[in-house]
N, C-alpha and C positions, 0 to 999 in steps of 0.2 A: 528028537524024532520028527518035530515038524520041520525043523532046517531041511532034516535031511530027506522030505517029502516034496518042499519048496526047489530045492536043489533039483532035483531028479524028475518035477515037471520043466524046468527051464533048459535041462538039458536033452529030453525027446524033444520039446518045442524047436531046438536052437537042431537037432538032429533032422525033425521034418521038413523046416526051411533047408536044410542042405541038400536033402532027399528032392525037394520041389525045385532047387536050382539046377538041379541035374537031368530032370527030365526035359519030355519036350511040353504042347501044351496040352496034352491031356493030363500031363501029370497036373499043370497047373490049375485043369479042371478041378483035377477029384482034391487038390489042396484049397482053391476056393470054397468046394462045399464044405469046408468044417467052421466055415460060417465065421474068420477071426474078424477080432474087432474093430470097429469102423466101419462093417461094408455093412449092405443091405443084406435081405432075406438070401437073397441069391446070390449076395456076395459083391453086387454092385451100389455103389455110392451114389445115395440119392442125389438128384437135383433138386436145386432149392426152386421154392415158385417165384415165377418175374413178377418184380414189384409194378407198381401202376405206373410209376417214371417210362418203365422199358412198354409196357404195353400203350401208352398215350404214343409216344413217339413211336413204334411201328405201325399203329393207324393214321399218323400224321405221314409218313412217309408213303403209306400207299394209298392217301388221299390223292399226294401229289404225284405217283407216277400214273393215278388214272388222270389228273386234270391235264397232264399232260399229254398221256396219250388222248386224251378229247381235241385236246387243240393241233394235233398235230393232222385232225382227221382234214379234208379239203372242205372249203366255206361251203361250195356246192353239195355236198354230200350231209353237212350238219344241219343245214338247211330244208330238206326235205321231209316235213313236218306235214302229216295229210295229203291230202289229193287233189288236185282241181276240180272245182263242181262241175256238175253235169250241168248239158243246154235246161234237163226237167227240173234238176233241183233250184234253179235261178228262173225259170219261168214260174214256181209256186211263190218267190217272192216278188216275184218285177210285174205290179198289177196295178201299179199306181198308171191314173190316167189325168196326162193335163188337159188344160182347159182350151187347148187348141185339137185336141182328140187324139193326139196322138198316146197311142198307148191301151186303146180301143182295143179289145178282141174280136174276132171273127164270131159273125151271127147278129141273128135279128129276130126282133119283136114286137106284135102287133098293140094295138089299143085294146082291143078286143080281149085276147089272150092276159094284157095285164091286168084287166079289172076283175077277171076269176081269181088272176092270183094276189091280187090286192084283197079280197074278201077273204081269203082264208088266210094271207100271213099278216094283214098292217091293217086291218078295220077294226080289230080289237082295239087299238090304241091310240092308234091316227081314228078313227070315225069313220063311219060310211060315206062320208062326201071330203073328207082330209079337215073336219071343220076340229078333230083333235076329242078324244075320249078323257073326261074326267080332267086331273091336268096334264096331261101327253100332249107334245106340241102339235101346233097346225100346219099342215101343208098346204091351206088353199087361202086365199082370203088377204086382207093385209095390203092393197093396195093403195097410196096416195095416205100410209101412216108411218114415214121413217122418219120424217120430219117433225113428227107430234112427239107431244107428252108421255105418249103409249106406243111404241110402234110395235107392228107385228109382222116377224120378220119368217116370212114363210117362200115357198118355192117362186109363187108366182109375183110375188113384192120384193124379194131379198135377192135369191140365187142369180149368180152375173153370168153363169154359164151351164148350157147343157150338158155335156159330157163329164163334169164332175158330178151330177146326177147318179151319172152310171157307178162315177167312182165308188162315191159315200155308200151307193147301196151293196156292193159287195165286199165292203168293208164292213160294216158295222151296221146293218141289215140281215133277218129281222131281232129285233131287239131279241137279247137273251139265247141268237142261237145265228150270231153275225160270224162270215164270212159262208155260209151254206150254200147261195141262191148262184146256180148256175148265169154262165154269159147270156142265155135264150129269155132268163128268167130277170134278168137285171135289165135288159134290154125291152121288155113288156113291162116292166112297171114304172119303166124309165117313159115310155112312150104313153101309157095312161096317167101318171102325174102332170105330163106336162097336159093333155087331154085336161086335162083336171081342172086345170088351171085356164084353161080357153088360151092355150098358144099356142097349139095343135089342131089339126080335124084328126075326126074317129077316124080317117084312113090314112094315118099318119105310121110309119114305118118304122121305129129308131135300131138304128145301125152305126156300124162304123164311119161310114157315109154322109148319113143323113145330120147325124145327132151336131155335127161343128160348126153346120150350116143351121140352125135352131138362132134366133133374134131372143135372148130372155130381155123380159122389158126392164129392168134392173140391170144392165149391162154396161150404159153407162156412167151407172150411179156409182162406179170404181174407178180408181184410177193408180199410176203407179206412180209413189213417189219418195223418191230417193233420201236417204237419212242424210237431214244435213251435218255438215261437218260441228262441233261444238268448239268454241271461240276460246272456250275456256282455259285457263292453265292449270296444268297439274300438281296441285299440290301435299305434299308431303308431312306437313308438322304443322301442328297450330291452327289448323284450315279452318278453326269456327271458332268466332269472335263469342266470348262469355257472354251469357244472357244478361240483360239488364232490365231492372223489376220497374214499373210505370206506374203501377196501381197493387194496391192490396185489397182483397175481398174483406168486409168487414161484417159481421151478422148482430143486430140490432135485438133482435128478437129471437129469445130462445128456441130451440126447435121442439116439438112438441113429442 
C-alpha cells in the first residue's frame, strides 16, 4: 500500500511537470507557487550574501574611478580653493608701521588730548609722570644709564624711533585690552609720551607727517649690522672630542 501511494505521487508530480511544459508562462506562474524544492518563499533562488573579498574590491574600484575622475578635472578649476581677500580684510591685518613711517594711518593727535587719555588708560600702571606704578615699566627717565650696571631702558633713553611708538601702541596697548585705541588715540599718546620725555613742546602735533621727522636721542645708539658669514666647517660625526677629567673634587670633612 505504501509503494503504491509512493508510485502515484511520482506520477501526478511527473503529470504536473508535463502539464507546466505545455503551457505558456502563467502556467509557469501558478506551477512556481506550489513552492518545489530548492526555490524560495516565492519560488525564487536566494542569492548568497557577498563575501568581504567582493565588497573590499568594489570600494577599491570606485575609489579609483573617483581619483580619477579628480584628476581629470583642469589644474585651474581644482585649484580654486577660497576667494581673494578684500582691500578691508587685508587692511585689519597690514598695521604694522616702520621706523621710516611708512605705514602711518591717516589722523592726528594733540599733547593735550593725550594726556586726558593717558590718565584714564596708562597711569594706572605706567604712573602719573611715566616714572612706572609698582613694578610696570617706566616710560620716562633712564637717560646716560645703558652703559651702566643698571640701565633703564625707557622711551626717552632707549626708543631709536618715533613712529614705532605709534606702532607698539596699537598693538599691544592698553595692557589687558591691546589693539582697542583708535589711530586719533594712538597718535595723542604718541605725542604726549614723547611730551613726556622733553623731545616735544606741548604744541607738538603727531601725525603721519610729523612723527619720521621726531630726532629720538637714542637714535644713534643702533646701528645695522650684518651676520657675518661663519668660517666654520660642517660637520657630521664625531664633532666633540670626549671630555677629559683635570681635577677631582675631593671632600675632607664630612658634611654636617
Amino acid at each position: 500500500r505504501a509503494v503504491a501511494c509512493n508510485s502515484h505521487k511520482a506520477v501526478s508530480k511527473g503529470a504536473m511537470d508535463s502539464r507546466v511544459s505545455r503551457n505558456d508562462g502563467k502556467g509557469e506562474s501558478r506551477a512556481s507557487s506550489q513552492n518545489p524544492a530548492g526555490r524560495g518563499k516565492a519560488g525564487i533562488i536566494p542569492t548568497p550574501p557577498p563575501s568581504r573579498g567582493g565588497v573590499k574590491a568594489a570600494l577599491l574600484a570606485a575609489m579609483l574611478v573617483l581619483f580619477i575622475a579628480a584628476m581629470a578635472l583642469p589644474a585651474a578649476q581644482a585649484q580654486q580653493i577660497g576667494r581673494p581677500a578684500t582691500r578691508a580684510e587685508i587692511a585689519i591685518l597690514d598695521r604694522d608701521v616702520r621706523a621710516d613711517g611708512k605705514g602711518l594711518p591717516e589722523g592726528a593727535g594733540s599733547v593735550a588730548a593725550g594726556e586726558r587719555l593717558y590718565e584714564q588708560k596708562c597711569a594706572a600702571c605706567h604712573g602719573d609722570f611715566g616714572e612706572g606704578a609698582g613694578r610696570m615699566p617706566a616710560l620716562t627717565g633712564g637717560e646716560g644709564t645703558l652703559n651702566t650696571d643698571r640701565p633703564r631702558r625707557t622711551i626717552g633713553s632707549y626708543w631709536p624711533f618715533a613712529p614705532t611708538i605709534f606702532d607698539y601702541l596699537t598693538r599691544a596697548m592698553p595692557f589687558g585690552h591691546a589693539a582697542t585705541l583708535s589711530a586719533r588715540e594712538a597718535y595723542a599718546l604718541t605725542a604726549f609720551l614723547l611730551d613726556l620725555n622733553d623731545i616735544v613742546g606741548e604744541d607738538f602735533i603727531a601725525s603721519a607727517k610729523t612723527l619720521p621727522g621726531v630726532k629720538m636721542p637714542n637714535r644713534e645708539g643702533f646701528t645695522t649690522a650684518p651676520r657675518p658669514r661663519s668660517p666654520a666647517t660642517r660637520c657630521m660625526r664625531a664633532c666633540r672630542k670626549p671630555p677629559r677629567i683635570i681635577a677631582r673634587a675631593t671632600r675632607k670633612e664630612p658634611r654636617p
